[in-house]
C-alpha positions as CSV (number, residue, x, y, z in Angstrom):
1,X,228.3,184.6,116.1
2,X,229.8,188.1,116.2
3,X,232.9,188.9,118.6
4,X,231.4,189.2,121.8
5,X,230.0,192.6,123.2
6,X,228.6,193.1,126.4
7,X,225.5,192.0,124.8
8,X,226.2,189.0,122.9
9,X,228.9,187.3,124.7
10,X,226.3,185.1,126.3
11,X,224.3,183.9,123.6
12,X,223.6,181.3,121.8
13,X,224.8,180.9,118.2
14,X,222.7,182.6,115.9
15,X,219.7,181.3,114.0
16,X,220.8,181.6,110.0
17,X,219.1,181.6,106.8
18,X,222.0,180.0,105.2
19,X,221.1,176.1,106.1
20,X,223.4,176.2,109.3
21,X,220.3,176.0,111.2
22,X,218.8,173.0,109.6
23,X,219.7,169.6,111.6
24,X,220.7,166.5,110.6
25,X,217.9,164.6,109.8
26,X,216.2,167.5,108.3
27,X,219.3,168.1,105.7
28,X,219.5,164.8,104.9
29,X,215.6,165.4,104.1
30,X,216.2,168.5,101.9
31,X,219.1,167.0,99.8
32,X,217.6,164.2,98.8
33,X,213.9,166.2,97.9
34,X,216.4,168.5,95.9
35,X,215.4,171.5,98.0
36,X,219.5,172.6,98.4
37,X,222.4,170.7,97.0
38,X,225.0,169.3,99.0
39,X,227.5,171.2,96.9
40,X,225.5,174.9,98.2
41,X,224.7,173.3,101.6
42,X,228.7,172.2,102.1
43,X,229.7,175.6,101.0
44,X,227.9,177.4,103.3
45,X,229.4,175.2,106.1
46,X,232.5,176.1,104.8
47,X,231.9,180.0,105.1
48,X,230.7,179.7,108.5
49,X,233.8,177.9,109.6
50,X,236.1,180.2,108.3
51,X,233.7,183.0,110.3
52,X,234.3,181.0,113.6
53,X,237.8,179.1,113.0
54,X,238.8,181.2,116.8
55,X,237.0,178.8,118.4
56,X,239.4,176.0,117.7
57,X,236.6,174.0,117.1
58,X,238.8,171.9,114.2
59,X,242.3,171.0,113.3
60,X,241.7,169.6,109.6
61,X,239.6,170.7,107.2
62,X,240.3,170.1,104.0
63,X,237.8,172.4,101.5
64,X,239.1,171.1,98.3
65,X,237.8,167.6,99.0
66,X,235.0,167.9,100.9
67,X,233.7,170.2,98.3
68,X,234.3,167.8,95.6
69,X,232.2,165.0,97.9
70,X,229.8,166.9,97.7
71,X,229.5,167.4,94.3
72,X,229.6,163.6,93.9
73,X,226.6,163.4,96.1
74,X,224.8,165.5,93.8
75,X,225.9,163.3,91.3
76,X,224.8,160.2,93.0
77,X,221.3,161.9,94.1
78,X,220.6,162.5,90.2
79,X,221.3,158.8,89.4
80,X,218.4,157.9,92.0
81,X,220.3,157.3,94.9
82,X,218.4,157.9,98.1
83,X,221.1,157.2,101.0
84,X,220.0,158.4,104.4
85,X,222.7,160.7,105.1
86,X,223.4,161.4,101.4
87,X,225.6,164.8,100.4
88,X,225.3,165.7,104.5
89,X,228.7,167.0,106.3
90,X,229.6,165.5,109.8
91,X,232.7,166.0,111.7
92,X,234.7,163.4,113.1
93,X,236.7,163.7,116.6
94,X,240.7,164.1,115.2
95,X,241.0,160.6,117.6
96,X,239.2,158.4,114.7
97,X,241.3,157.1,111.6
98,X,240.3,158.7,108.6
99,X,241.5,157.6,105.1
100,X,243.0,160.8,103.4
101,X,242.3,163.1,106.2
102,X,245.3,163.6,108.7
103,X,244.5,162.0,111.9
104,X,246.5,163.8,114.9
105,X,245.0,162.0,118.4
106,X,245.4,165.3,119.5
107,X,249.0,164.9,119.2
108,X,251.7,167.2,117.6
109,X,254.2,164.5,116.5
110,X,251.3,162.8,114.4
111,X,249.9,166.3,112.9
112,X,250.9,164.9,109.4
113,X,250.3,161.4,110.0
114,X,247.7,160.3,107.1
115,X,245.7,157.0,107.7
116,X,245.1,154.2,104.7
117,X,241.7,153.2,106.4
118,X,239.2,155.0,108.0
119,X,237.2,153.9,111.5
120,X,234.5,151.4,111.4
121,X,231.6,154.5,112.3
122,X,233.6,156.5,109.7
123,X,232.9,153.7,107.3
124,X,229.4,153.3,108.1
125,X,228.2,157.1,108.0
126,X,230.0,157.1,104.9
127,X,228.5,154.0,103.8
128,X,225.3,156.2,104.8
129,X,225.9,159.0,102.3
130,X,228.0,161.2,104.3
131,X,231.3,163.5,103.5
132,X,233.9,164.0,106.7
133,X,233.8,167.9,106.7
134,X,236.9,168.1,109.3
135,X,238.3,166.4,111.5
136,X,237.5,168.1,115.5
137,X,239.6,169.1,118.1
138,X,240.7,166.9,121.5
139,X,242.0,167.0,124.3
140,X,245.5,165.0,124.0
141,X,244.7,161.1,123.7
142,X,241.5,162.3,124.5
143,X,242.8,162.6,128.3
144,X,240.8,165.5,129.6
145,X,237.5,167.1,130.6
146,X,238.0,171.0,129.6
147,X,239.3,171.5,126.1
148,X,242.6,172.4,126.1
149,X,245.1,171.0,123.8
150,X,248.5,172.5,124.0
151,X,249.6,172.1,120.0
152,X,246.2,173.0,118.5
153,X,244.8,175.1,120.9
154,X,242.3,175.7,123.8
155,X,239.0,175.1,122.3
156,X,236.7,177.7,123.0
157,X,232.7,177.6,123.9
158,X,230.0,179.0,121.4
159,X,228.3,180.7,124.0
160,X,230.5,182.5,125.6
161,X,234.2,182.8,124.5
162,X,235.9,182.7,127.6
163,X,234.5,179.1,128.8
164,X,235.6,175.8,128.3
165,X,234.1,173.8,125.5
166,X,234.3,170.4,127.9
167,X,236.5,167.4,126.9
168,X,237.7,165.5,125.6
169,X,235.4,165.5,122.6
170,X,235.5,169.3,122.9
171,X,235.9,170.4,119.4
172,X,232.8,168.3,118.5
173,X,230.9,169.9,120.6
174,X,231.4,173.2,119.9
175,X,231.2,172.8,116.1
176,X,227.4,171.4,116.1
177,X,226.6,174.2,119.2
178,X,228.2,177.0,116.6
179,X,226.0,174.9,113.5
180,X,228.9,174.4,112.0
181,X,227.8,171.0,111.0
182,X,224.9,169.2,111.8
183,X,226.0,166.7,114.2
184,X,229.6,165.3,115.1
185,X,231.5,161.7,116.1
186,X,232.5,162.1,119.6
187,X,234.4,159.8,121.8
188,X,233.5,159.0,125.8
189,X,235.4,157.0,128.6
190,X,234.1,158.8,131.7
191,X,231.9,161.7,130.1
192,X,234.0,163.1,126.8
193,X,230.6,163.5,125.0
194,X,228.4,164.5,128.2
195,X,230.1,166.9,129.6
196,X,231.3,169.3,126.2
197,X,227.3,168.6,125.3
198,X,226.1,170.1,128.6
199,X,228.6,172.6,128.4
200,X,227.5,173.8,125.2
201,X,224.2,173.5,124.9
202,X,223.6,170.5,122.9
203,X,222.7,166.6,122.8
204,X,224.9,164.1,123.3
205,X,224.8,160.1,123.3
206,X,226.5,157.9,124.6
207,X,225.3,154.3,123.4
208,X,225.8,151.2,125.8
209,X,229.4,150.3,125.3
210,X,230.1,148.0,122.3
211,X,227.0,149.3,120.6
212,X,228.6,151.4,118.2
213,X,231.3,150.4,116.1
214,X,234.9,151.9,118.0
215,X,237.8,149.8,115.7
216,X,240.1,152.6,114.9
217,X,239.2,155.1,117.3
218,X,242.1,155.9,119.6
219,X,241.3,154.1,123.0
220,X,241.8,154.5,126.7
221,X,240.1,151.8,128.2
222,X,238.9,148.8,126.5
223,X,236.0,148.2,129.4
224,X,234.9,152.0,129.4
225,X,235.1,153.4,125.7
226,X,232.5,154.0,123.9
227,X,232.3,156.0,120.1
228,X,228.8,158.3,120.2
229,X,227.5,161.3,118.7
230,X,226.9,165.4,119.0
231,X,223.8,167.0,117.3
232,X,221.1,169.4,117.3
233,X,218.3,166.8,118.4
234,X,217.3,163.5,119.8
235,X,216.2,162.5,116.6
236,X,219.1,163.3,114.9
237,X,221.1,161.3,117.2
238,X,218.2,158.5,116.5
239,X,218.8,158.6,113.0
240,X,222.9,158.2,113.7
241,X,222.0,155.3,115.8
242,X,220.4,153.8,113.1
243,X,223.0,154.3,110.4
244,X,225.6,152.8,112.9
245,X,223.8,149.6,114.4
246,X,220.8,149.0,111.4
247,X,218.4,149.3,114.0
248,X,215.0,151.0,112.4
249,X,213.1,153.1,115.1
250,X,209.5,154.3,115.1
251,X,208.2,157.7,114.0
252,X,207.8,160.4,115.7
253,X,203.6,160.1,117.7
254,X,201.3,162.3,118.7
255,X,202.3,161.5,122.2
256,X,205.3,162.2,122.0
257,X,204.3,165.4,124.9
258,X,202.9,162.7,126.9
259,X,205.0,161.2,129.9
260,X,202.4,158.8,130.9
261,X,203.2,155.3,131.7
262,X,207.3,156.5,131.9
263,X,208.9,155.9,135.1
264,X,211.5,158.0,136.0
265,X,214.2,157.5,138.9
266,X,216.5,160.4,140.7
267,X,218.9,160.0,143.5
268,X,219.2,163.3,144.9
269,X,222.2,162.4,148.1
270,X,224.4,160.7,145.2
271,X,223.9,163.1,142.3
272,X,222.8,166.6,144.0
273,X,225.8,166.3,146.5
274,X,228.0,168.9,144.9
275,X,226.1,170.8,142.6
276,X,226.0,174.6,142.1
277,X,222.4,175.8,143.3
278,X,221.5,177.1,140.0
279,X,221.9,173.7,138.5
280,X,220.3,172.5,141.2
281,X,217.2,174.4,140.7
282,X,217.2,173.9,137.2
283,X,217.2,170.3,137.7
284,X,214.6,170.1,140.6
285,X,212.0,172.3,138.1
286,X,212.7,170.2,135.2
287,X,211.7,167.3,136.9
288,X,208.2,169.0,138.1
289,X,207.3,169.8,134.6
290,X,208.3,166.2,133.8
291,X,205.4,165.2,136.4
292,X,203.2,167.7,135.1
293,X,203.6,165.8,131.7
294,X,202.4,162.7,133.2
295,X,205.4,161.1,134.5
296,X,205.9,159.3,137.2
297,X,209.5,159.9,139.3
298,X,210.4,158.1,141.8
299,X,213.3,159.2,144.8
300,X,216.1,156.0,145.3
301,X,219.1,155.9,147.2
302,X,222.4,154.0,145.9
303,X,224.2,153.8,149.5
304,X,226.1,156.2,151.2
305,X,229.3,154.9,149.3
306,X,227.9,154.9,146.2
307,X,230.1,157.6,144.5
308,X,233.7,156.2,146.2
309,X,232.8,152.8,145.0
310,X,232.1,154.4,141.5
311,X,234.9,156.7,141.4
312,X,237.6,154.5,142.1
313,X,236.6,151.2,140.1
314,X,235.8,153.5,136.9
315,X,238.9,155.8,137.3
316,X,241.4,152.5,138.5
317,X,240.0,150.8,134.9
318,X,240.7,153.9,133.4
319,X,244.1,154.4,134.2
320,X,245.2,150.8,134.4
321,X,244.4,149.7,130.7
322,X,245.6,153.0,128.9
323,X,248.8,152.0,128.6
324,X,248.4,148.5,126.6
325,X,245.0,149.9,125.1
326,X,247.2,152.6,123.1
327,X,250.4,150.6,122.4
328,X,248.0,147.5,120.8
329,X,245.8,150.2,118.7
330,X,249.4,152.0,117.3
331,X,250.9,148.0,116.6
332,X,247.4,147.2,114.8
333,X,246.8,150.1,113.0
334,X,250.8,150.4,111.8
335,X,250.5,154.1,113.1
336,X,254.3,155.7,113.2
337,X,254.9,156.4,117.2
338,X,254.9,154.7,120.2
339,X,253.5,154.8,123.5
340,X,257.1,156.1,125.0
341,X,257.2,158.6,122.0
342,X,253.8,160.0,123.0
343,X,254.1,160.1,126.5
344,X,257.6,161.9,126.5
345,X,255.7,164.6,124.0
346,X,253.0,165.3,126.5
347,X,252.1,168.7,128.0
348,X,253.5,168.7,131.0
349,X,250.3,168.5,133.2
350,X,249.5,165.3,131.3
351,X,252.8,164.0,131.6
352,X,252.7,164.0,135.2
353,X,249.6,162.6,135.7
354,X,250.1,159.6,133.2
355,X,253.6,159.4,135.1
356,X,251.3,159.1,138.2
357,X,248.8,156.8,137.4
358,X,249.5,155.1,134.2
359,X,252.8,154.2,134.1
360,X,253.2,150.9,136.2
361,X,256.1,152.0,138.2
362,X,254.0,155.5,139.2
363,X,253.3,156.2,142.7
364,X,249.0,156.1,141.9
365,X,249.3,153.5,139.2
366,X,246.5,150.8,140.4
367,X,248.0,147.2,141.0
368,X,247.3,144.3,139.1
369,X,244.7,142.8,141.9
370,X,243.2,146.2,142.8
371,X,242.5,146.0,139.0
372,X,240.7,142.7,139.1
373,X,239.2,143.8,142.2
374,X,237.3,146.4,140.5
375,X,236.3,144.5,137.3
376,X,235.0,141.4,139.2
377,X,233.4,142.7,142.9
378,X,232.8,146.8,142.2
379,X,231.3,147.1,139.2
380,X,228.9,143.9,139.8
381,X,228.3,145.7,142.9
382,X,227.9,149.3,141.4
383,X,225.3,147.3,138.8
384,X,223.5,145.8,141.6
385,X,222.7,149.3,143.1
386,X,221.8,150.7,140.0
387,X,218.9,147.8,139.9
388,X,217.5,149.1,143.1
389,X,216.1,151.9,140.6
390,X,215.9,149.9,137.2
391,X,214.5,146.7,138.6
392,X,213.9,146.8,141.7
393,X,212.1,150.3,141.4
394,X,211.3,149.9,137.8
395,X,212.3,152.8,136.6
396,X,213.3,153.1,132.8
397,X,215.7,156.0,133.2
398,X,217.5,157.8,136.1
399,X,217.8,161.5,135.8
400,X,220.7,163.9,137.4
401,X,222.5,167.2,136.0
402,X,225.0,165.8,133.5
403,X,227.5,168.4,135.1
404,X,227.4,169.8,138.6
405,X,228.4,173.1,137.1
406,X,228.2,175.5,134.3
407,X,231.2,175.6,132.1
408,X,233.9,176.7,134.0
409,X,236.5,179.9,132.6
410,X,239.0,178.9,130.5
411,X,241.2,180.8,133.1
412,X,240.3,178.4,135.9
413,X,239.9,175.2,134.8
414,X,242.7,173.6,136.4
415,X,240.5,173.5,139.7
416,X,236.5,174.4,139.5
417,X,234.3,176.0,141.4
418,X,231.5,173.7,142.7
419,X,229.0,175.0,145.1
420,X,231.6,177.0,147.3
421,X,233.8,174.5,146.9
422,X,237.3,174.4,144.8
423,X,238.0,171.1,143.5
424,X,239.8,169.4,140.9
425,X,238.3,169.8,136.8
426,X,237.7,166.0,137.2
427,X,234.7,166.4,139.5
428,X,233.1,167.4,136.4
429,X,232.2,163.8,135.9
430,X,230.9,163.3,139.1
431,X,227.7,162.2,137.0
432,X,228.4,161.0,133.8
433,X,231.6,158.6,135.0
434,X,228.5,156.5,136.8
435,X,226.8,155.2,133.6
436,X,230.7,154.8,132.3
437,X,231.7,152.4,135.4
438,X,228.9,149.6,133.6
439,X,228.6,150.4,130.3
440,X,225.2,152.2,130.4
441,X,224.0,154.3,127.8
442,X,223.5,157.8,128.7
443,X,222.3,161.1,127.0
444,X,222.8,164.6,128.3
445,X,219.7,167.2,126.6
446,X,220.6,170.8,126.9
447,X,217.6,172.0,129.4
448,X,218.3,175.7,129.4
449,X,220.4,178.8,130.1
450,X,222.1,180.1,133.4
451,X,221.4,183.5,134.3
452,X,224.9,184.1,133.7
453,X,223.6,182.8,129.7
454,X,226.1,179.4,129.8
455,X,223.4,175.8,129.3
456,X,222.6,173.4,131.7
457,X,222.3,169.6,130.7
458,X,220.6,166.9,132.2
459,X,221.4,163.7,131.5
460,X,219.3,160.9,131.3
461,X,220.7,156.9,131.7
462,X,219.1,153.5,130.9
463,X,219.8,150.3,131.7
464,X,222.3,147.9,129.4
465,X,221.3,147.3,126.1
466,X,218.2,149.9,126.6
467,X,219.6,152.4,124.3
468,X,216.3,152.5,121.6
469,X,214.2,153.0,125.4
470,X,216.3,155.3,126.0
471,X,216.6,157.8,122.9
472,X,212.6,157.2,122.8
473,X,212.4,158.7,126.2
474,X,215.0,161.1,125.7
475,X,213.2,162.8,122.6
476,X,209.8,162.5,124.6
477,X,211.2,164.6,127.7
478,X,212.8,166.6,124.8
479,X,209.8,167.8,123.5
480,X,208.4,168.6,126.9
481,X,210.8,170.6,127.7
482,X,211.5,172.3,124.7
483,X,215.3,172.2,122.9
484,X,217.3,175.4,124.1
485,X,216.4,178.7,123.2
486,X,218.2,180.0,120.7
């Protein structure tokens, strides 16, 4: 993308001739039928990120070596060797341990810090064929919603410069919206991949927690993490799901524009609540042309608490197991800080809020029963409403706006503007943080552009377990609707 004009500052990133604008499973395709080499392919990558390095979108790349992968994959193509993902780049969120590569957390006292293992998914994609082209930018310990990162930089949104990316996966995001790479390891606790994808424009997956590998990925909550992915498509996510569980998947149908015999679920007083009328409308058509395609949707009501019981389990979880969830994964993984060390080097804003709530002795820390409370009565409760739409409605997905807003300006992301209303950044997962409370898988599909030229998402969830359901929904509603414009 050019520097934004009056014009252009709204678009979408450009359409290129240079095999940016090939996806994942369709440059995987082309290596291995020797239409590019991964050696041209990778180099072009390259040039692009050097065109669009103000975005922030990475903190590591290293060009010498993921150059000299990819010559290797060449190599290893020639000798016969037809790996899914062979001689393909991918990014990986700077939160997973990657052998060679430094691996910050987001942090500045670990900016040199070099791992001597790489993450499980690291390990399998590269198990898969692919090189690490760079490692993305995050929000600090991945403790955020907007993209900002005090030592590395706000990162900034392909589509218009002066908007967040979303967070904490932000850099991830905005590298496969910008086609700098094909698709992107993300991170999400409460919505850290749903809410960059809707921001910028592109899909994002969230598997049922535990689904995906996520030893040596930086946590926050043992209960809520989950490892995912960023890409261009639903089937490019498919085919990462594939590489990471060994799960096969069917082809692509001739129905895959047909709806019929899909049962879809939407709770319009829990998730239309505080949502900006465009998104709104967007939402409400989107689900018209879903019924036009031969779906069936159905209206269901969690309760009128639904949300506060949400809200405060999954954020009381969230906050409670930080602490011991980062001090065990720095002791395992021999990583050279410690908990006290990283707190005390905290932007300020963080500082005070993990002084708050996750520090034991802070004034909103969450006791040791109120803990319990929400692991062994709220979520089984939370999981039990969600049934009135899964089971007892039997409905394979529920649908809502993966955010309530557009991306917000970078200038004003402290507190958003939400229908009217100004209210903390962390009411932009209102949506996604429900499928995090239980573990449910969750995609968010960019469904168009704002008048204002910034995407929409809508995110679709499944019940436990359902994730194959799910991504065979998900690219089915994809193909209805159309992926966004470029």
């Amino acid at each position: 993308m050019n520097d934004m004009t009056a014009v252009s500052r709204h678009m979408a990133p450009e359409q290129s001739m240079d095999g940016s604008s090939l996806g994942l499973a369709a440059a995987a395709a082309a290596i291995r039928g020797g239409e590019i080499t991964s050696e041209a392919y990778t180099a072009s990558l390259l040039r692009r990120a050097r065109t669009h390095a103000e975005l922030n979108a990475f903190i590591t790349i290293d060009e010498a070596a993921v150059l000299e992968a990819a010559k290797n994959a060449d190599k290893a193509r020639a000798a016969g060797s037809a790996a899914p993902l062979l001689g393909v780049p991918l990014a990986v969120k700077d939160s997973y341990l990657t052998k060679g590569l430094p691996t910050s957390l987001g942090l500045d006292s670990l900016a040199h810090f070099v791992p001597r293992e790489d993450a499980d998914a690291v390990a399998a994609i590269k198990r898969a064929g692919a090189l690490v082209f760079g490692k993305n930018n995050l929000v600090e310990m991945s403790y955020g919603l907007t993209g900002h990162n005090a030592r590395y930089g706000q990162v900034k949104n392909p589509h218009a410069r002066d908007r967040v990316s979303g967070g904490s996966s932000s850099g991830s995001a905005a590298s496969v919206a910008a086609r700098l790479v094909p698709a992107s390891l993300g991170g999400d606790t409460v919505g850290s991949i749903r809410v960059p994808a809707s921001f910028c424009g592109v899909v994002g997956f969230k598997p049922t927690t535990g689904r995906w590998p996520r030893k040596g990925v930086a946590p926050i909550s043992h209960t809520l993490d989950t490892t995912g992915a960023f890409a261009g498509s639903v089937g490019d996510c498919v085919l990462l799901d594939q590489v990471m569980t060994g799960e096969q998947t069917a082809e692509l149908s001739d129905r895959d524009h047909d709806l019929k015999g899909v049962r879809l679920a939407f709770a319009p007083r829990q998730f239309l609540d505080l949502v900006d009328s465009e998104v709104e409308s967007r939402f409400r058509d989107v689900v018209r042309r879903l019924q036009h395609a031969g779906a069936e949707v159905v209206e269901v009501d969690l309760g009128d608490d639904f949300n506060n019981l949400v809200q405060t389990a999954t954020w009381g979880i969230f906050a409670h197991e930080t602490m011991d969830a980062i001090s065990e994964f720095l002791r395992h993984h021999d990583i050279p800080t410690t908990f006290e060390t990283i707190y005390e080097g905290l932007k300020p804003q963080l500082r005070q809020a993990w002084e708050h709530i996750v520090l034991p002795s802070g004034a909103g820390a969450v006791s040791a029963e109120a803990y319990q409370t929400a692991l062994n009565v709220t979520r089984p409760e939370i999981q039990r409403r969600l049934d009135t739409a899964f089971v007892a409605r039997g409905a394979q997905v529920i649908l809502q706006p993966t955010t309530p807003c557009t991306a917000p300006l970078i200038d004003e992301q402290a507190t958003v503007n939400i229908a009217g209303q100004e209210v903390s950044y962390l009411a932009l997962a209102n949506h996604t943080v429900s499928a995090s409370s239980v573990g449910l898988p969750g995609v968010s599909l960019p469904v168009g552009l704002s008048r204002a030229g910034l995407p929409i998402g809508l995110e679709l969830d499944a019940p436990l377990g359902s994730d194959r359901m799910l991504l065979a929904i998900a690219r089915k509603v994809e193909s209805v609707l159309g992926c966004l414009a470029d």
